[in-house]
C-alpha positions as MATLAB code, in Angstrom:
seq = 'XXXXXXXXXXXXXXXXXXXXXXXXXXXXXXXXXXXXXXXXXXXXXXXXXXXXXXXXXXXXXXXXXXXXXX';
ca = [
      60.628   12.226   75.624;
      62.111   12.230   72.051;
      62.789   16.410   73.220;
      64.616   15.778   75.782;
      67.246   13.509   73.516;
      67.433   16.914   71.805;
      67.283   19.353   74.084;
      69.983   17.950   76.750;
      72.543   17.879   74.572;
      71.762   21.280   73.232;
      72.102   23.075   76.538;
      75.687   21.028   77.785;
      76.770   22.488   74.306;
      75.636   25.741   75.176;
      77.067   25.740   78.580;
      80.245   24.470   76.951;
      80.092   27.408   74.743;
      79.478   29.511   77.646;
      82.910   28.371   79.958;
      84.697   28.644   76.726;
      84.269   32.566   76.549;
      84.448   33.071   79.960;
      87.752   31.290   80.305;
      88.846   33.259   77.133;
      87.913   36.348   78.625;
      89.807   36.087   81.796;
      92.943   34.857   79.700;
      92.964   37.703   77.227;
      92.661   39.961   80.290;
      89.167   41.610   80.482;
      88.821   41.440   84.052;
      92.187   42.522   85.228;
      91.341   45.961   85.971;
      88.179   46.730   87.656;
      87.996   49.850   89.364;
      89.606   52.101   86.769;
      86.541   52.216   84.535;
      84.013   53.109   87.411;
      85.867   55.716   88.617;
      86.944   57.199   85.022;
      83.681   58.097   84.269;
      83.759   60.421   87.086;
      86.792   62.546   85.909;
      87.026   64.885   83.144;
      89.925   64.616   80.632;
      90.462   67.804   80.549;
      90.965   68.349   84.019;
      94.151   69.403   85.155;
      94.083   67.090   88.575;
      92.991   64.204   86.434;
      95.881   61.504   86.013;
      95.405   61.481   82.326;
      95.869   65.171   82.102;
      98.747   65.451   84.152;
     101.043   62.827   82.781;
     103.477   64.465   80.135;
     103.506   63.106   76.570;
     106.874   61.383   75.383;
     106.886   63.507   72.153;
     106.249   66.394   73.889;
     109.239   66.012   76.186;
     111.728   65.851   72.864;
     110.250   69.469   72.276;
     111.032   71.360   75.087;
     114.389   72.772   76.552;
     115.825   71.449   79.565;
     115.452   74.238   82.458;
     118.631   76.417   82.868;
     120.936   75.389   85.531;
     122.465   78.282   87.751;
];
């Protein structure tokens, strides 16, 4: 019996603990994006048709000449 004095107070703590970081990780925003990462894996970097390959780089932009007009 004396245990249980001990132990019940032990595990509402450690559920406590538990919400706490589960609450904190759906605030900070951990779970706002869930398909991204599963399909991600999936894609190469490297590849041309991948979305991260294809979109242009702001500094790269500065470099280059605007296309001739005519």
């Amino acid at each position: 019996m004396p245990a249980l004095y001990v132990m019940i107070p032990a595990a509402l703590l450690l559920v406590g603990v538990a919400v706490y970081i589960f609450f904190w990780a759906v605030d900070s925003g951990q779970y706002d994006d869930l398909d991204s990462p599963a399909h991600s894996i999936l894609f190469d970097d490297q590849d041309p048709r991948h979305q991260a390959a294809v979109k242009p780089d702001p500094a790269e932009a500065d470099d280059q000449e605007p296309p001739p007009r005519g």
